[in-house]
N, C-alpha and C positions, 0 to 999 in steps of 0.2 A: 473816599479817603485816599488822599496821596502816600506813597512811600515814608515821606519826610512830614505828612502834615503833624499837627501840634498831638493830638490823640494819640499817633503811632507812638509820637517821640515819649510822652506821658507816658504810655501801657510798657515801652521798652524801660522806662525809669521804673516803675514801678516792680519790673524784673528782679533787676539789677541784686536784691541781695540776695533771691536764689539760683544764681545765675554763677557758675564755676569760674575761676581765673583765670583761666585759658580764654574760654570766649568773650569775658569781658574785654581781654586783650585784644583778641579781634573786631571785639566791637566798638573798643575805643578804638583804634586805626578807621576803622570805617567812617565812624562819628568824625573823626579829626580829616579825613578824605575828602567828605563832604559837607565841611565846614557848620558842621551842627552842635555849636558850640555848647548848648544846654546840656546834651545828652554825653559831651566828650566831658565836661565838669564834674558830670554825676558820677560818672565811670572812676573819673581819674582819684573824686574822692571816698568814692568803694573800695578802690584797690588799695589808699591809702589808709583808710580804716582799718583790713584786714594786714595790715604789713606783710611779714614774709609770709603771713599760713596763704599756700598756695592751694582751695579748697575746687574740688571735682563737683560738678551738678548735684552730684545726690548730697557731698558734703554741706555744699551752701545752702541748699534746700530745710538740712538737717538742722544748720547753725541759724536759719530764718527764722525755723518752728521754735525753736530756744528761744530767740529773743522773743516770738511772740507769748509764750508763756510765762515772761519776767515783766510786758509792757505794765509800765505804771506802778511797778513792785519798787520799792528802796532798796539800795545798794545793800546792805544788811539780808533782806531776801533773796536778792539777787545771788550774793554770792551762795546762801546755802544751797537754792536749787542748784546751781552750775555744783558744789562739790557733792552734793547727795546724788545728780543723777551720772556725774563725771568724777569719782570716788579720787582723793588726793592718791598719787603710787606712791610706794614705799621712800623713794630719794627726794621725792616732795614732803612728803609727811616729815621727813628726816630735818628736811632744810629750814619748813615750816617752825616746828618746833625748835629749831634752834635759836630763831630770830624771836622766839617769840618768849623765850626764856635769857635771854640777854639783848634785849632792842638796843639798835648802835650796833652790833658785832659787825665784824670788818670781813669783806671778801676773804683777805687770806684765812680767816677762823674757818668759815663756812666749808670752803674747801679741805681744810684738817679734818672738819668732819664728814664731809663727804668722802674725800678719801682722792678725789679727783676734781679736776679744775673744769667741769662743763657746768658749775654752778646757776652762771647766769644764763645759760641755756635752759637749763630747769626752770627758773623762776622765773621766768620770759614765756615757759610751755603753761605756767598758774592761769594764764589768760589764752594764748595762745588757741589750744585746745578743748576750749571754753568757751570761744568767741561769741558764740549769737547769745549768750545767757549777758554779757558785758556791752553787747554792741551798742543800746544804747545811751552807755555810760562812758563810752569812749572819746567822743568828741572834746570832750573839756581835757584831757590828759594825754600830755607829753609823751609818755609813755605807758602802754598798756600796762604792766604790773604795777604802774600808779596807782591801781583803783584798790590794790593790797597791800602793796608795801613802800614806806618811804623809805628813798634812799640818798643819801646824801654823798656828797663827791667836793673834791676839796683836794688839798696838799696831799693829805694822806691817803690810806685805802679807802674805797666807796665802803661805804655799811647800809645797815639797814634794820628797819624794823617795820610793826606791821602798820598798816593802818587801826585806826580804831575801828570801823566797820569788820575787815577782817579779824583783828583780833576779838572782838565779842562774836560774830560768826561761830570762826573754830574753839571757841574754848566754850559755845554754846554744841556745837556738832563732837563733842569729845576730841578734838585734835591733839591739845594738851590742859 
């Protein structure tokens, strides 16, 4: 077996999602060095999968085993595992339930009640934080907190509500 033959290039794809951000960085530069264009695709859409959570070896390893125990579960499942074994924190539970007691509420509401404007960094962290329990429900959606909350954008302020998946979820998990 060659450096580069087709096996290598397989077993290093197959890596790839417990495999940290860092070195997938090095290893898409390598892959793009030596013109291995399968292996530099695979990379480039790993890293685009994970957006900014920049996960360490053990983290992505952690987020692998997640997805593996959601494969083939429905988003409904999905998300209860992700918040049963990654417990909503308190500024999520907070922001949760607000959206989910007036769907439509507009950025600036959310922030009155949060009390600070890092809102959508929180609801960015609903998945964020969660990744391997979502990974494979990621591809079809624009953006990750798609898979919980719709939000719409327009003239006015962005709002939001939940999806239906997570709203029977948490109001199945006691959220509100």
């Amino acid at each position: 077996m060659t450096p580069f033959s087709h096996e290598h290039i397989e077993k290093a794809i197959a890596r790839l999602p417990a495999t940290g951000s860092k070195q997938l960085k090095i290893l898409l530069q390598r892959a793009e060095d030596h013109g291995i264009d399968r292996l530099a695709d695979t990379i480039k859409a790993e890293l685009e999968l994970r957006g900014p959570t920049d996960l360490d070896d053990k983290a992505a390893q952690r987020h692998l085993e997640w997805s593996e125990k959601v494969a083939g579960l429905g988003l409904d499942e999905a998300i209860l595992a992700a918040f049963q074994h990654f417990p909503l924190r308190a500024e999520e539970r907070l922001l949760v339930r607000a959206i989910a007691k007036t769907p439509g509420i507009g950025y600036p509401e959310l922030v009155k009640i949060r009390g600070k404007g890092d809102v959508g960094l929180i609801l960015g962290h609903l998945i964020y934080e969660r990744l391997g329990f979502f990974r494979g429900y990621l591809p079809n959606e624009r953006r990750m907190s798609g898979l919980l909350l719709h939000r719409t954008e327009g003239n006015g302020p962005v709002t939001y509500r939940l999806t239906s998946e997570a709203d029977r979820t948490f109001k199945t998990m006691g959220v509100f």
